[in-house]
C-alpha positions in Angstrom: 95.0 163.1 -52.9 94.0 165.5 -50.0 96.6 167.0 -47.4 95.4 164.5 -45.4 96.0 161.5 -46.9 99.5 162.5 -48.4 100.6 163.8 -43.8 99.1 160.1 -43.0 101.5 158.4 -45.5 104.4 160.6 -45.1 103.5 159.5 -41.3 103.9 155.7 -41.9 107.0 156.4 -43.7 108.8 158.1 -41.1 107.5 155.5 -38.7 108.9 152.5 -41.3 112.4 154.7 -41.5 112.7 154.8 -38.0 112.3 150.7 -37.6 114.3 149.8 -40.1 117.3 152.3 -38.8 117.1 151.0 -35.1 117.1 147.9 -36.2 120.5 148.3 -38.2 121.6 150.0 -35.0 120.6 147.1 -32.6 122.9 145.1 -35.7 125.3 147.0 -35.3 126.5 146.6 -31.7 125.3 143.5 -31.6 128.5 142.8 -34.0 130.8 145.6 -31.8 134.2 144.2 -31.5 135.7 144.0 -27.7 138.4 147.0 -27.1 142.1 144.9 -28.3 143.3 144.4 -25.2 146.9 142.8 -26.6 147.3 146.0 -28.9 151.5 145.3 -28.4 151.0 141.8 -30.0 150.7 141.4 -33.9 148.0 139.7 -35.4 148.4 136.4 -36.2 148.1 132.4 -35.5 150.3 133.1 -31.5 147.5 136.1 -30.6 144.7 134.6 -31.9 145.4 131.4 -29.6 145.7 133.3 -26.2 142.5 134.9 -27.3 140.8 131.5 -28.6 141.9 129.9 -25.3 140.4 132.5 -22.9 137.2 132.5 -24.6 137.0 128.8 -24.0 137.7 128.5 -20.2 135.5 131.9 -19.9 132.3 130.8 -21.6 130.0 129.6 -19.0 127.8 126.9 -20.3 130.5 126.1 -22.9 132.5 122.7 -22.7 136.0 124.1 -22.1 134.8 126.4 -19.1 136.8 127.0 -15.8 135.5 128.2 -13.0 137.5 131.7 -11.8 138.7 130.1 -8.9 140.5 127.5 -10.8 141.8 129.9 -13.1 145.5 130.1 -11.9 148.5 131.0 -14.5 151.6 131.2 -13.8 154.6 132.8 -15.5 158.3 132.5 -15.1 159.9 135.9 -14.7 163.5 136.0 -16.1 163.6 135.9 -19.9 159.6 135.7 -19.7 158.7 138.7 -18.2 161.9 141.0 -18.6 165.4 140.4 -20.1 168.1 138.2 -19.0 171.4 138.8 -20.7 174.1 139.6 -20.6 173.3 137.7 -17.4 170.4 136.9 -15.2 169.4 140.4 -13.6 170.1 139.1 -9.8 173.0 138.3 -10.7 174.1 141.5 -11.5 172.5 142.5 -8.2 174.8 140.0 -6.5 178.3 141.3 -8.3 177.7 144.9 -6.9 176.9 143.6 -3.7 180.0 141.8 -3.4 182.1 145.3 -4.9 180.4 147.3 -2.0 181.5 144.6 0.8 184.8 144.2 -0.7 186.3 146.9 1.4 185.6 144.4 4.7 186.7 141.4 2.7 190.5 141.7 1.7 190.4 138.0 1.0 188.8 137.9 -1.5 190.8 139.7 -4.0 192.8 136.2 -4.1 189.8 133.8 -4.1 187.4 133.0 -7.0 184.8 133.6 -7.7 184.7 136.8 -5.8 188.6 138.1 -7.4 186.8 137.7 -11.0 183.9 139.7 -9.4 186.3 142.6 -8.4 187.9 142.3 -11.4 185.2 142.6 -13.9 186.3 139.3 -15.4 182.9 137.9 -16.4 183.9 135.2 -18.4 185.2 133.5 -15.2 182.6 134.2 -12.7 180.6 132.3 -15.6 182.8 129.4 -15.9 182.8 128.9 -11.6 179.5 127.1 -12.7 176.6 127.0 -10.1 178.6 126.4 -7.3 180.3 130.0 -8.0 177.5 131.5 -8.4 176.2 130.3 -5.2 179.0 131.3 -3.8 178.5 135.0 -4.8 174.7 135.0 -3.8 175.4 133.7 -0.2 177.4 136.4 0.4 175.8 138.9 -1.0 172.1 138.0 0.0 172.4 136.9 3.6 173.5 138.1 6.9 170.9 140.6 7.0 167.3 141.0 8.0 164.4 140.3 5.3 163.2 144.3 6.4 167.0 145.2 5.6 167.4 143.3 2.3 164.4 144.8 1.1 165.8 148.1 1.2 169.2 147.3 -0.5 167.1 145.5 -3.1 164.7 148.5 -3.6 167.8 151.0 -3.4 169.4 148.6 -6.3 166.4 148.5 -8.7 165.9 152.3 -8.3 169.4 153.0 -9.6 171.3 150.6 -11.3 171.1 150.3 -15.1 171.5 148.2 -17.6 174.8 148.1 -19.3 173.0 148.0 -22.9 170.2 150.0 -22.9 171.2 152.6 -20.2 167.6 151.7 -18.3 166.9 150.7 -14.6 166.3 146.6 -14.5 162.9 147.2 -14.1 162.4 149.1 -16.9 163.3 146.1 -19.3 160.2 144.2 -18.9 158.0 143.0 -22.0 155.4 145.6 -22.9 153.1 142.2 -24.5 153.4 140.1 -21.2 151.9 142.8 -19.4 148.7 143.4 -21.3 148.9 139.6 -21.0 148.9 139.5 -17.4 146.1 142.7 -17.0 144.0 141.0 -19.8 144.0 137.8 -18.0 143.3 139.6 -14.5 140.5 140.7 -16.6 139.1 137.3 -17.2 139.6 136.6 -13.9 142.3 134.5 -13.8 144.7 134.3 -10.6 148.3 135.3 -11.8 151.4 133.8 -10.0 155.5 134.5 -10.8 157.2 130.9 -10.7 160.6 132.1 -10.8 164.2 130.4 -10.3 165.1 133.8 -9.2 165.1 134.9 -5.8 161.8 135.4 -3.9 162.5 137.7 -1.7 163.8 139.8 -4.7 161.3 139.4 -7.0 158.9 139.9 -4.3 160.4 143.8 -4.2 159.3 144.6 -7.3 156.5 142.3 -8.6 153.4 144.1 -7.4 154.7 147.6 -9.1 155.5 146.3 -12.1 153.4 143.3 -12.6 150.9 143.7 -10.4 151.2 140.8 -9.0 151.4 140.7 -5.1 154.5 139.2 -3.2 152.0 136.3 -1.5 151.8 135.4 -5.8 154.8 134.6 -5.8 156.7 131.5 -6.0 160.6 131.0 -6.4 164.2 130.1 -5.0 164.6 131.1 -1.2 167.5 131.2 1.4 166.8 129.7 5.1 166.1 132.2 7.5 165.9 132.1 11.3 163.3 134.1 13.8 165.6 136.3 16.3 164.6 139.2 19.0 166.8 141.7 18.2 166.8 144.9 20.8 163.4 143.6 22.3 162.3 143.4 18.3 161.1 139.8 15.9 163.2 139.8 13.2 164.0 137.2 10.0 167.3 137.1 9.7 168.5 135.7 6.3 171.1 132.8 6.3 173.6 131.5 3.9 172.1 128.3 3.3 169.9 127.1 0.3 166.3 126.3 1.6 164.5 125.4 -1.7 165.8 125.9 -5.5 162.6 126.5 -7.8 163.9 125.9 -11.1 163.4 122.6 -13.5 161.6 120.0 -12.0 161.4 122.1 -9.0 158.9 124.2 -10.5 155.8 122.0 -10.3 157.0 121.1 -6.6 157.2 124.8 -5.6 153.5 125.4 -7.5 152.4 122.7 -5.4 153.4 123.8 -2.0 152.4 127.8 -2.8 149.3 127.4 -4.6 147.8 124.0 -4.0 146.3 124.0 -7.6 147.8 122.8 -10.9 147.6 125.8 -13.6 145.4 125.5 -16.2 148.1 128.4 -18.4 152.1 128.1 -17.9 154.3 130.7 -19.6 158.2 130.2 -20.0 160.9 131.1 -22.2 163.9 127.9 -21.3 164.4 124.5 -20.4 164.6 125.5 -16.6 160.7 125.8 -17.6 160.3 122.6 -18.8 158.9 120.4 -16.0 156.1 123.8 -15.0 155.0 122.8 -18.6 154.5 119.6 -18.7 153.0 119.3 -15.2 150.5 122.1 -16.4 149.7 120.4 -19.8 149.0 116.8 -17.9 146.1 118.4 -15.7 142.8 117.6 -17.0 140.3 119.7 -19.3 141.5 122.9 -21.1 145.2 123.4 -21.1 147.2 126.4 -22.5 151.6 126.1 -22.6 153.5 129.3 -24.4 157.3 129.3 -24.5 158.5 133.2 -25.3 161.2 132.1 -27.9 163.9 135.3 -28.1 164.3 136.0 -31.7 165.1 139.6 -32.0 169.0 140.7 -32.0 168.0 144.1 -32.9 165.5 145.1 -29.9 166.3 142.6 -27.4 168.7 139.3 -28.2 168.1 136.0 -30.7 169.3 133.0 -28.5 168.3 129.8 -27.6 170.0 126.1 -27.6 173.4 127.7 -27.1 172.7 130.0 -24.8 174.4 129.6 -20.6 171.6 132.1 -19.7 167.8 130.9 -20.8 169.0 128.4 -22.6 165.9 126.6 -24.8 166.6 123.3 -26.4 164.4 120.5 -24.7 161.3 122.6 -23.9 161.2 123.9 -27.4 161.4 120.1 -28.7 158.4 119.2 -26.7 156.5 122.0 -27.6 157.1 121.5 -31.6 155.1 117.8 -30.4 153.0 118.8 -28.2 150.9 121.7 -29.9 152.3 124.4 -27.6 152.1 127.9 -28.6 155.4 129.5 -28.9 156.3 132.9 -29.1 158.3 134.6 -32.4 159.3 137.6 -30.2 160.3 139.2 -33.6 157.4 138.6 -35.7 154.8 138.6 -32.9 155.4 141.7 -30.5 155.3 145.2 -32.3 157.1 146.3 -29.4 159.4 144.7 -27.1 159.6 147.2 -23.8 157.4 149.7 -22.7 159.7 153.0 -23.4 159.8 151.7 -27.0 156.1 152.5 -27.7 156.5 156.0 -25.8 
């Protein structure tokens, strides 16, 4: 064979090689997995149906798909998106409020609830019920300006900690609901906070730590009055309930705010019950997770016995209804965000 010949074959060769190794390339990342973008959640049956569900309402041309306008998801915030014991975080908002205006109160080191408040006795602010409660928020939450209780609430979350872990409030906030919420936004879902909680204080801190701005969200509010003050508009808060958002009026408050049902709810109690249900009645793909607190040892197990979050009817229905429920022990590799750091 002349040198030729044997260059010409050696040619073809090379050519063939080339082919056959774009080709395998072109495989390759064809079959390229997506970036995880739940790396905090564990592998297994709860992950892989967020995921599932997603892809369905995000495949255009596919039977299940949503347009993103119609993509709204909405989460309840305490015991869904941070912690809630010992006791719901406002609360403890509201009990050093009431220690701070003690000094122009002398009254009520005689009168409950506010006398268990300055006394540190716990166990019987609990016991006052709702109505005691109530009490305590009133006081603490109105008489002032929106502008001005935005401040004390800001002032609050920058420097009290919790009695547990020795962290600021906001600091105890679930490390997998947040990639849940960015990988969502991603999709391009529209996420709201449905919260029993106070609006105006969730409203402080939802778009720093959620990202999700205060017109998103959605939750229990205090009447409030327009007033010139010094030439100056004002909304001055008053000690009067204007709307609870909690139980069945959940779906009522996602009504009025958003104007569309949800096609995802997320919850962790019974107080999220009705938001469920009224999301898993809507038509077409439907997506219900209940965050069920199993972990003593990085957060708190609790659930049908529990006077804060308590879980009992909603996680009934969701054992018959097919809805995904959250092991927070066995599914989440971590619980907060510092935990991972």
């Amino acid at each position: 064979m002349n040198m030729f010949s044997k260059n010409r074959i050696l040619a073809i060769h090379f050519v063939w090689v080339t082919v056959f190794v774009s080709s395998l390339n072109v495989a390759t990342i064809g079959f390229t997995q997506e970036p995880d973008s739940l790396p905090s959640w564990n592998d297994g049956p709860t992950k892989a149906a967020i995921v599932d569900f997603v892809k369905r309402v995000t495949t255009e041309g596919g039977p299940d798909y949503v347009k993103p306008a119609e993509r709204i998801a909405t989460f309840d915030n305490d015991g869904c998106l941070w912690s809630e014991k010992p006791f719901y975080f406002q609360l403890a908002f509201a009990i050093d409020r009431i220690k701070t205006l003690a000094k122009d109160h002398p009254e009520w080191k005689s009168e409950q609830p506010f006398q268990a408040v300055l006394e540190d006795d716990l166990e019987t602010v609990a016991k006052s019920g709702m109505e005691g409660l109530m009490k305590l928020v009133m006081e603490s939450h109105a008489g002032m300006t929106t502008s001005e209780f935005e401040v004390i609430a800001r002032d609050w979350l920058n420097t009290a900690r919790h009695p547990r872990f020795d962290k600021r409030y906001h600091e105890l906030v679930f490390q997998p609901m947040l990639e849940l919420l960015a990988y969502l936004r991603a999709k391009e879902f529209k996420t709201f906070i449905t919260t029993g909680g106070g609006i105006e204080f969730v409203r402080v801190f939802a778009e720093d730590v959620y990202g999700i701005p205060p017109e998103q969200v959605v939750g229990s509010s205090i009447k409030t009055k327009f007033e010139l003050r010094e030439g100056k508009p004002v909304l001055v808060r008053l000690a009067e309930i204007d709307f609870i958002d909690d139980k069945a009026g959940k779906p009522v408050g996602i009504n009025s705010h958003i104007g569309r049902r949800p096609i995802a709810s997320f919850g962790n109690s019974d107080g999220d019950h009705q938001m469920l249900q009224w999301t898993a009645a809507g038509d077409g793909a439907r997506f219900c997770l209940l965050v069920h607190h199993t972990d003593a040892d990085r957060e708190w197990a609790y659930d049908r016995d529990s006077h804060v979050g308590r879980l009992d009817k909603a996680l009934v229905d969701a054992q018959l209804r097919g809805w995904t429920v959250v092991d927070m022990k066995h599914d989440w590799q971590v619980i907060y965000p510092f935990q991972s750091q």
